[in-house]
SEGU-578618 format. One record per residue: y negated, x, z of N, C-alpha, C, O in turn; residue number from 0. Coordinates in pm, 1 decimal. Each point is the difference from the previous one (the first is absolute). Last residue first. Layout:
N
(atom (Y, X, Z), (Y, X, Z), (Y, X, Z), (Y, X, Z), NUM)
...
This chain:
140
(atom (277.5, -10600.4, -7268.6), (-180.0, -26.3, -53.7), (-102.7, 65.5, 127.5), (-122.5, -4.8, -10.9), 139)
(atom (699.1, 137.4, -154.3), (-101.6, -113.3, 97.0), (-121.9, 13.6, -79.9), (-23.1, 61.7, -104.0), 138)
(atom (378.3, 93.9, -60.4), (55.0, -93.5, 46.6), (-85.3, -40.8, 84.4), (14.8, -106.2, 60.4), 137)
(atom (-111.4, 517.0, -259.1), (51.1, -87.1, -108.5), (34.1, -130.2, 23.2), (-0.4, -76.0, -96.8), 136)
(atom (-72.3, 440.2, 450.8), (-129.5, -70.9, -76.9), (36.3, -94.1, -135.8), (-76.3, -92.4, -28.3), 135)
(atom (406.8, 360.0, 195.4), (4.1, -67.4, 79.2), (-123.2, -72.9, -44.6), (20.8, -109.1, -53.1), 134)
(atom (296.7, 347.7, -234.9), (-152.3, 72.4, 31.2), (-15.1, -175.6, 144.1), (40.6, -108.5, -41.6), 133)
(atom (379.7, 260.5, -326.6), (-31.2, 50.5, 140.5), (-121.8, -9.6, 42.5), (-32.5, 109.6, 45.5), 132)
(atom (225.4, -435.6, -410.5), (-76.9, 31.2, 9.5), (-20.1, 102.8, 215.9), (-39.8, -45.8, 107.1), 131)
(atom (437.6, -274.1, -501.3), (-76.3, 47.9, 189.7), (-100.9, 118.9, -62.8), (46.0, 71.2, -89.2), 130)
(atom (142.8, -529.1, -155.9), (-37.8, 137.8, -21.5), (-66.5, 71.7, 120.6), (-107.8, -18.8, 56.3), 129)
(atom (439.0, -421.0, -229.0), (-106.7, 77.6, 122.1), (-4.6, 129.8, -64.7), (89.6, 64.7, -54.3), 128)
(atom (275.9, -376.7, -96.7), (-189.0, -76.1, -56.7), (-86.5, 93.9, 44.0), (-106.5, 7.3, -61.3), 127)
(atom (571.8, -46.2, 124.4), (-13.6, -88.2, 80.6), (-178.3, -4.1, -92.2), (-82.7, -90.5, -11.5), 126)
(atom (294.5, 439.3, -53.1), (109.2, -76.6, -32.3), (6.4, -117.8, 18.6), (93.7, -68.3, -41.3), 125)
(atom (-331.1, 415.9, 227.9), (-38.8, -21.7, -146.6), (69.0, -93.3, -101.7), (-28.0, -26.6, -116.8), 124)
(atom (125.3, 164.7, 595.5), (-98.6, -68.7, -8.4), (-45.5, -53.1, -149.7), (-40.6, -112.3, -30.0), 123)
(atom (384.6, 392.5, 118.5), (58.0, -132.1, 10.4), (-144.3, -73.7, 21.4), (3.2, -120.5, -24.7), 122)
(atom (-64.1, 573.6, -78.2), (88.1, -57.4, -140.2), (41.9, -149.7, 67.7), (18.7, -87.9, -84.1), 121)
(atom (-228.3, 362.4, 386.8), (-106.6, 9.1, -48.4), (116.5, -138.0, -160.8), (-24.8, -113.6, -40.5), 120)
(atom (291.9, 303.3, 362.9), (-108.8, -151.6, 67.4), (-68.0, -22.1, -115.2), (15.4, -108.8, -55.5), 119)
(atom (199.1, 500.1, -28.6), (99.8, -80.2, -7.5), (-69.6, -147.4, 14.7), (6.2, -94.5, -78.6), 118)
(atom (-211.5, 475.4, 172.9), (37.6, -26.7, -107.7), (71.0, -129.5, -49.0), (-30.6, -79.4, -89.0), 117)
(atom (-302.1, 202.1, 541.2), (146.6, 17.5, -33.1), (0.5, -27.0, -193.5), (-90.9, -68.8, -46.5), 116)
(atom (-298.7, -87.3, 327.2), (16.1, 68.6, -109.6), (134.2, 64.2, -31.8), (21.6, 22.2, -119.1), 115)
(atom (-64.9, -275.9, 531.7), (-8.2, -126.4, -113.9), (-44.8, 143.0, -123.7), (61.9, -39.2, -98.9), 114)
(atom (11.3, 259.6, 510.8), (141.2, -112.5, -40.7), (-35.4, -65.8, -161.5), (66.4, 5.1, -103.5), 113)
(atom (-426.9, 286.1, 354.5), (141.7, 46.3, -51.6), (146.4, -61.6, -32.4), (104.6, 46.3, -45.5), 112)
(atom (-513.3, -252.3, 150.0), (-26.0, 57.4, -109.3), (145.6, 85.2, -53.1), (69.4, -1.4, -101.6), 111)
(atom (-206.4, -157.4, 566.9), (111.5, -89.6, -90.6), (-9.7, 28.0, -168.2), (78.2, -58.8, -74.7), 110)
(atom (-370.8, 314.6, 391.3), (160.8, 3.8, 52.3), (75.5, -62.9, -127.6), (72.9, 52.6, -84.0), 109)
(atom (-564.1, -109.9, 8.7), (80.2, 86.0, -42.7), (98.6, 43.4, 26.2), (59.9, 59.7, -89.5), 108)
(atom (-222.4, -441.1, 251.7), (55.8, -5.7, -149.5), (29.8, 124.1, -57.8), (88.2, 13.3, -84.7), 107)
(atom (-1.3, -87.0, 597.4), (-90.2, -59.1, -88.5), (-7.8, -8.6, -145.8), (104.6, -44.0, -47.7), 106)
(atom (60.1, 141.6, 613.7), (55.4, -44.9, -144.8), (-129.6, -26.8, -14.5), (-88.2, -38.3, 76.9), 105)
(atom (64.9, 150.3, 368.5), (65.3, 164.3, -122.5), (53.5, -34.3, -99.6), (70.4, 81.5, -59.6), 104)
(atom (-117.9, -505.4, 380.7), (-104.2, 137.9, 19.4), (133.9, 78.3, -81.0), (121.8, -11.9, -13.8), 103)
(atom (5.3, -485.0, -118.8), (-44.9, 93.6, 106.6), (-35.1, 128.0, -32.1), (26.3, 56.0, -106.4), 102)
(atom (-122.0, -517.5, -234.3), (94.5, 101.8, 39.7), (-20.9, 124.3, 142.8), (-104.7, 63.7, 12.0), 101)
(atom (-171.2, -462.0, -222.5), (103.0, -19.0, 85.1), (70.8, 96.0, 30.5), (44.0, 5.3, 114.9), 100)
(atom (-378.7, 42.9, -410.3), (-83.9, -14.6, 188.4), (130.0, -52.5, 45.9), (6.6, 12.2, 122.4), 99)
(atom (23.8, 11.7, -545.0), (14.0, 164.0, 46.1), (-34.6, -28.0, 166.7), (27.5, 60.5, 103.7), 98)
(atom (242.4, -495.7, -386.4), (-169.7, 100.1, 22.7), (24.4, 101.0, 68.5), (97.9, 12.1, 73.6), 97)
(atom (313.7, -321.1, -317.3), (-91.7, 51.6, 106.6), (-124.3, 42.0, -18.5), (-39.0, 17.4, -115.5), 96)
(atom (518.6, -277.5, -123.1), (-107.3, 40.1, -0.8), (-92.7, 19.1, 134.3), (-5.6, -91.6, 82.0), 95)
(atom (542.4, 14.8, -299.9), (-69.3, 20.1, 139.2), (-166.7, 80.0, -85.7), (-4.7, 103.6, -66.3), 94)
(atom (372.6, -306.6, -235.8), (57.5, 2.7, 125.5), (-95.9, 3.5, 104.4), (4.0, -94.1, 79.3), 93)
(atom (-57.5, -47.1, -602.8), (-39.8, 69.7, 76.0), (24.8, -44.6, 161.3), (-52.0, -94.4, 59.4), 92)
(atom (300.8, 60.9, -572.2), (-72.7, -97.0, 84.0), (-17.9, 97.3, 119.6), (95.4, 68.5, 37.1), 91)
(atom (111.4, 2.0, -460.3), (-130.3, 51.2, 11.1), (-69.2, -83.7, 102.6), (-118.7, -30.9, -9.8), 90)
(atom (580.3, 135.5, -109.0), (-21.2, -169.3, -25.4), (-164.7, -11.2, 6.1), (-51.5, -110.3, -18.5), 89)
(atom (293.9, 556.0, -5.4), (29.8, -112.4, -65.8), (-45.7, -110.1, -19.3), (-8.2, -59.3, -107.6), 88)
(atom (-190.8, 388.2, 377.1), (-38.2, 26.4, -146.3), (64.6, -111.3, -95.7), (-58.1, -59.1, -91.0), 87)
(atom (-103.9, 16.0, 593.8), (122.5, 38.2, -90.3), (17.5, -0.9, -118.5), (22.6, -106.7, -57.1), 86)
(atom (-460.8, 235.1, 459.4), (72.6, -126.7, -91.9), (125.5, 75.1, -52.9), (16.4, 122.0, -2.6), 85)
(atom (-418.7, 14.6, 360.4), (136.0, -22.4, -4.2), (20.0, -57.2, -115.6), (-78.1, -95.0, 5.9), 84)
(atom (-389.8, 229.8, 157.7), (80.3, -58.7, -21.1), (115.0, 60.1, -40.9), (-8.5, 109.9, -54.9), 83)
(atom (-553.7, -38.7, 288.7), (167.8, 65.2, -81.3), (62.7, -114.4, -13.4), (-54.3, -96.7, 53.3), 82)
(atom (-508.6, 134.5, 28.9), (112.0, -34.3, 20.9), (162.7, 107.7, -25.3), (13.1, 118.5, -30.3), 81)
(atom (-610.6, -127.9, 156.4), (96.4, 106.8, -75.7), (158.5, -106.5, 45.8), (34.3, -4.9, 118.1), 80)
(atom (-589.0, -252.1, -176.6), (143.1, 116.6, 88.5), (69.3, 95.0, -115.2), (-14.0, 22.1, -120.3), 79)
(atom (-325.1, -384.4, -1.1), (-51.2, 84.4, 183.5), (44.1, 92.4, 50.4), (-39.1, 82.0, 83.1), 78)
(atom (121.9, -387.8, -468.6), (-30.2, 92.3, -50.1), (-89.4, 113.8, 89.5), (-68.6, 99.7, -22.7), 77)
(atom (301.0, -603.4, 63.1), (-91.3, 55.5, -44.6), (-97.0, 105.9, -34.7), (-119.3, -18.6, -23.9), 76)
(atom (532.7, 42.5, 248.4), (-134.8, -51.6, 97.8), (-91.4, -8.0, -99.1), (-91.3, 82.4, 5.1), 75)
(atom (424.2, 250.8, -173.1), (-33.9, -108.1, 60.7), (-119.4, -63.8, 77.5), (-111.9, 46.6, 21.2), 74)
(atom (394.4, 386.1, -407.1), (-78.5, -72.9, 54.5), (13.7, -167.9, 89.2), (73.4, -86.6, -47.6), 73)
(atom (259.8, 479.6, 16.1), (-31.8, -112.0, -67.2), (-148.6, -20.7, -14.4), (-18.7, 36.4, 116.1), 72)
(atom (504.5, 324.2, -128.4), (-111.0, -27.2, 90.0), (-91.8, -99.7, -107.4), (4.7, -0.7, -123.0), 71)
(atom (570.4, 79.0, 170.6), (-131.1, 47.5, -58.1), (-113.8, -49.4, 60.9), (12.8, -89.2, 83.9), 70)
(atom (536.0, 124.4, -146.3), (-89.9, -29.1, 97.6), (-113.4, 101.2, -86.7), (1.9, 103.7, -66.4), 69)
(atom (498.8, -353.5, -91.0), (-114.3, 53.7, -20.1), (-83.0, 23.1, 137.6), (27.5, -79.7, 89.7), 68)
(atom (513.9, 45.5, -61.4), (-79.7, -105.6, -20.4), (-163.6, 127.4, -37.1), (-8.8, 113.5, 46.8), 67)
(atom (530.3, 10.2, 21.0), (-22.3, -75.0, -78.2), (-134.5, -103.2, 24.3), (20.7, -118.3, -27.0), 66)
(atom (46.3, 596.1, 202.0), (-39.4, 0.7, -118.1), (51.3, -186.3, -75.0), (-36.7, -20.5, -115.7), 65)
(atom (79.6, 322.7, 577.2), (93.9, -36.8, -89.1), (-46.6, -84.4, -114.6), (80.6, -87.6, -31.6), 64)
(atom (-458.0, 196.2, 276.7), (85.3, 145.4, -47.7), (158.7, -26.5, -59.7), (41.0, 67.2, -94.7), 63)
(atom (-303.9, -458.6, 266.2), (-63.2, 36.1, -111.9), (80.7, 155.3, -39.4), (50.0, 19.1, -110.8), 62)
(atom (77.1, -161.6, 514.6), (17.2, -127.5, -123.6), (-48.8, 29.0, -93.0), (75.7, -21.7, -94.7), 61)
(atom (-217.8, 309.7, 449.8), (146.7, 17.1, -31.7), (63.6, -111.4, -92.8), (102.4, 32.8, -59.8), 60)
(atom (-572.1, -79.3, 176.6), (37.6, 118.2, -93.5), (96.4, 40.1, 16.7), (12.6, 94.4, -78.0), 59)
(atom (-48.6, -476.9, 350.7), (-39.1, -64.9, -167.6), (6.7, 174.7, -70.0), (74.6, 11.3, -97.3), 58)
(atom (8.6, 14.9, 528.6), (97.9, -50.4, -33.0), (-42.2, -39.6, -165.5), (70.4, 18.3, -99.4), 57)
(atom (-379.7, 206.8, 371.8), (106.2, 87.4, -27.8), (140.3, -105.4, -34.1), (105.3, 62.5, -12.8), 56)
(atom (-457.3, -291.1, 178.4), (-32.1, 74.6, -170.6), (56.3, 125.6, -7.2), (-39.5, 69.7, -93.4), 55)
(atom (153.7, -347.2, 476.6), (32.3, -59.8, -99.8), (-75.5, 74.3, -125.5), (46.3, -12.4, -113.3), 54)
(atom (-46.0, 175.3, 504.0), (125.1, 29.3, -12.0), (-5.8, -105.1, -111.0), (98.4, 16.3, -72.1), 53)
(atom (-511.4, 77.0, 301.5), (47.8, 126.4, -146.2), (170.7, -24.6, -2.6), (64.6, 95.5, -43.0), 52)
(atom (-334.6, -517.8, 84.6), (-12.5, 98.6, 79.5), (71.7, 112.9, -41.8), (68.9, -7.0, -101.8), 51)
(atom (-400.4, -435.9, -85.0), (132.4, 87.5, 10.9), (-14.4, 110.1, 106.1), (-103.2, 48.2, 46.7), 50)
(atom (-187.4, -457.0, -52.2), (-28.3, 100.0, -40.1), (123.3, 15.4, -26.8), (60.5, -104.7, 23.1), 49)
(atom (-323.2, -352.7, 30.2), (55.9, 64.8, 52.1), (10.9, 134.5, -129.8), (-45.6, -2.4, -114.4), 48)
(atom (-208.6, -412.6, 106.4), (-81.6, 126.1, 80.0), (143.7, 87.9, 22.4), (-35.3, 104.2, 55.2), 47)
(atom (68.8, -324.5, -502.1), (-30.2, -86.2, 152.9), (-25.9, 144.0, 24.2), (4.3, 104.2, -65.4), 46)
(atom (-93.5, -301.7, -442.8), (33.2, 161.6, 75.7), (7.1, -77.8, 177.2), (-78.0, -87.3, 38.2), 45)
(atom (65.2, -139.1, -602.8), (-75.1, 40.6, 103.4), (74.4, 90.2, 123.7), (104.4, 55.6, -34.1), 44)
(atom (-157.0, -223.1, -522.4), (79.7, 95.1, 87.1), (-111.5, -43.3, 167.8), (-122.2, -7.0, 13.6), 43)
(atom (146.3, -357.5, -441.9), (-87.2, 95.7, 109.2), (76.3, 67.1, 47.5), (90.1, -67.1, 50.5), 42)
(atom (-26.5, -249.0, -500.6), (84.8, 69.5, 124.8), (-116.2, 86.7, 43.6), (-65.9, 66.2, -80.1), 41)
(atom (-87.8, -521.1, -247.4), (59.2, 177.7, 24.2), (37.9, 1.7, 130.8), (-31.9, -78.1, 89.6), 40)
(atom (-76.0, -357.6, -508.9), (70.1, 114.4, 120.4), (-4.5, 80.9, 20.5), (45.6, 76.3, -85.2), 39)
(atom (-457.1, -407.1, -148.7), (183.8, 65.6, -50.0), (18.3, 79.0, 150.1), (-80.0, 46.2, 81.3), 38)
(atom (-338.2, -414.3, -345.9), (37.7, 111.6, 155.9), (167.8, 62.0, -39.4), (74.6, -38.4, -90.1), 37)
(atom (-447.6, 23.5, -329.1), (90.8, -102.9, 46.8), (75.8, 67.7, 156.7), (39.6, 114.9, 19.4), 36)
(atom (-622.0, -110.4, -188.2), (173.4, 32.7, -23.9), (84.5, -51.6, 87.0), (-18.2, -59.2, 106.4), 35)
(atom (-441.7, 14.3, -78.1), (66.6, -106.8, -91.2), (113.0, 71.6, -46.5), (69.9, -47.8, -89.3), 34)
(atom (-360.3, 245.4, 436.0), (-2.7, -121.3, -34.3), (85.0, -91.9, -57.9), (38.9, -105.8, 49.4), 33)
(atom (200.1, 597.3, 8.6), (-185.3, -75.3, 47.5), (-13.9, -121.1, -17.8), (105.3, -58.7, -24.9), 32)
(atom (333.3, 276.7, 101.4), (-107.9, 78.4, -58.9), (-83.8, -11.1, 25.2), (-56.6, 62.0, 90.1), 31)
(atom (427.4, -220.4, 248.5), (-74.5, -64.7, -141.9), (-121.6, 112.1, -61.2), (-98.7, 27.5, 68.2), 30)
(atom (588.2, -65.0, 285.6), (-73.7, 66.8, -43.8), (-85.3, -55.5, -187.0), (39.3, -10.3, -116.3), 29)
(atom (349.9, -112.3, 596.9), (-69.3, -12.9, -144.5), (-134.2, 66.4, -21.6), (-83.1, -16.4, 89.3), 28)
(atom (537.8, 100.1, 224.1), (-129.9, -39.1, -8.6), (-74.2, 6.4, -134.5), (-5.9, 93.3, -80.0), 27)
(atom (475.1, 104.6, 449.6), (-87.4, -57.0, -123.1), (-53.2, -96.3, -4.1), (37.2, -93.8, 70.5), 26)
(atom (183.1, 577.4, 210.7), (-15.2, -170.3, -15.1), (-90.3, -23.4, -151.7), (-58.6, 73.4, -79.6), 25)
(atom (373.8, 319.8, 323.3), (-85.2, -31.0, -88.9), (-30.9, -165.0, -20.3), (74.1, -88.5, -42.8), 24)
(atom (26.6, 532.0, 439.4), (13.4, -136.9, -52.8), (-19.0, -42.3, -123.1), (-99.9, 67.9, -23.6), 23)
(atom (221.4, 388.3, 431.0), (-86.2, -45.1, -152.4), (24.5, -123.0, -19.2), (107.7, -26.0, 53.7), 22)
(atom (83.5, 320.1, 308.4), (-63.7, 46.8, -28.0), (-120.4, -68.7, -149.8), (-96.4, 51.4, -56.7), 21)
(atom (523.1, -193.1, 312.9), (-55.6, 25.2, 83.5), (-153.9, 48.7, -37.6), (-90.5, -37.2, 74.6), 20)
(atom (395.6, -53.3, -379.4), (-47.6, -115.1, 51.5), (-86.0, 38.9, 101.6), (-113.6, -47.5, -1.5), 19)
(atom (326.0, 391.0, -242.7), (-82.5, -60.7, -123.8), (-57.5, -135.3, 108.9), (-115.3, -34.1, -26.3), 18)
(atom (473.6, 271.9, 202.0), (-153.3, 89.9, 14.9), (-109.6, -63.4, -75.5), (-118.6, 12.0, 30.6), 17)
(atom (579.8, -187.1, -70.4), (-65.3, -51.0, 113.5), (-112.6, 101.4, 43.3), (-67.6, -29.3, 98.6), 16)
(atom (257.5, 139.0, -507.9), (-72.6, -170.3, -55.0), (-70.8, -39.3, 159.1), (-111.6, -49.5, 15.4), 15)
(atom (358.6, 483.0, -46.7), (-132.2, 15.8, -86.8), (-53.4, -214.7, -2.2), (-106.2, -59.6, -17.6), 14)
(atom (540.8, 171.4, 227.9), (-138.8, 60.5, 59.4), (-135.6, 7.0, -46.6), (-105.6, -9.1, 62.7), 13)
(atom (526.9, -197.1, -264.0), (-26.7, -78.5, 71.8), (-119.2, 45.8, 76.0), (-90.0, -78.0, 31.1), 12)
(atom (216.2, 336.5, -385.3), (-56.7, -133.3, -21.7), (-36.9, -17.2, 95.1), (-117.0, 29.2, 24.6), 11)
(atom (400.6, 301.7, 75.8), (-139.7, 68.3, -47.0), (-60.1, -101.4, -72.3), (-107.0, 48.9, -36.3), 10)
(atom (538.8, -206.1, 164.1), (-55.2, 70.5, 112.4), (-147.3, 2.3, -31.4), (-81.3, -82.2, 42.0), 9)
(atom (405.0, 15.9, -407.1), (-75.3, -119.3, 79.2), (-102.0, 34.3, 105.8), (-117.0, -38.0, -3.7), 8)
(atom (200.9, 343.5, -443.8), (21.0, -12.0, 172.5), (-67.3, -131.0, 38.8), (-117.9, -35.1, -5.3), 7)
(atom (226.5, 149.1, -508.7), (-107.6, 24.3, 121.2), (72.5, -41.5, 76.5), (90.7, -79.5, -24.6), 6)
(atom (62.7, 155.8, -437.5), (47.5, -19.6, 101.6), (-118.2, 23.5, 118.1), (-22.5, 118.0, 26.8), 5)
(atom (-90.4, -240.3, -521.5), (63.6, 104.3, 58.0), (13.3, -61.8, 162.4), (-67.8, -88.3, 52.4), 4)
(atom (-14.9, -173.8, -458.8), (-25.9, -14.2, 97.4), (111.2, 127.4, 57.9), (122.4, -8.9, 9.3), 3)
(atom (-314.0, -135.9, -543.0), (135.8, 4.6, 104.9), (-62.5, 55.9, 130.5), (-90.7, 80.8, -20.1), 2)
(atom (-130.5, -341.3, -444.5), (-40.3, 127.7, 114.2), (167.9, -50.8, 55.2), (66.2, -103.0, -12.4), 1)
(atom (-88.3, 9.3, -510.1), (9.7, -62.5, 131.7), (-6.6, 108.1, 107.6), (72.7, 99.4, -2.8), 0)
């Protein structure tokens, strides 16, 4: 049975209301082709708004006290460079973004230095993720 380390309400409640301002996921059916069967999927999608450097200096002070994963994603159908947040316990993902959201002098190699950390690198893996440092890996 997973046990639920002590996280910070605080560092939730920020990472989930950055997660609204900044991302949606709606849903929509999705049919193979002709004669396959239609079934569900979740769409990440992204609003026009950005962060400003006092909130992604807040998600890498959440992520540096070390209880939630952050790692980089592909998105946008495979257009972008994403990141994400998730909690390793319950593996449900807190705050997802795009690189075009984050403010001037962040990017993946800045944030490189957080999400390869050791420690990250082991709570991502823990969760399924294998971070890969090469930024081209995550986009097309």
């Amino acid at each position: 049975m997973t046990t639920l380390r002590n996280v910070d309400t605080k560092d939730l409640e920020f990472l989930l209301k950055l997660d609204k301002k900044l991302h949606e996921t709606q849903q929509s059916t999705f049919t193979p082709n002709m004669c396959g069967s239609p079934f569900k999927v979740s769409i990440d999608t992204y609003t026009d708004a950005s962060m400003n450097a006092r909130e992604i200096q807040g998600v890498l002070k959440v992520v540096e006290r070390g209880d939630f994963a952050f790692y980089p994603i592909n998105t946008a159908m495979g257009f972008a460079v994403g990141f994400r947040v998730a909690n390793p316990d319950t593996r449900e993902a807190l705050l997802t973004f795009k690189e075009s959201q984050l403010p001037r002098n962040y990017d993946f190699k800045r944030l490189s230095e957080y999400f390869m950390q050791p420690e990250n690198v082991e709570r991502a893996k823990s969760l399924g993720v294998s971070i890969v440092n090469n930024r081209g890996y995550y986009d097309y």
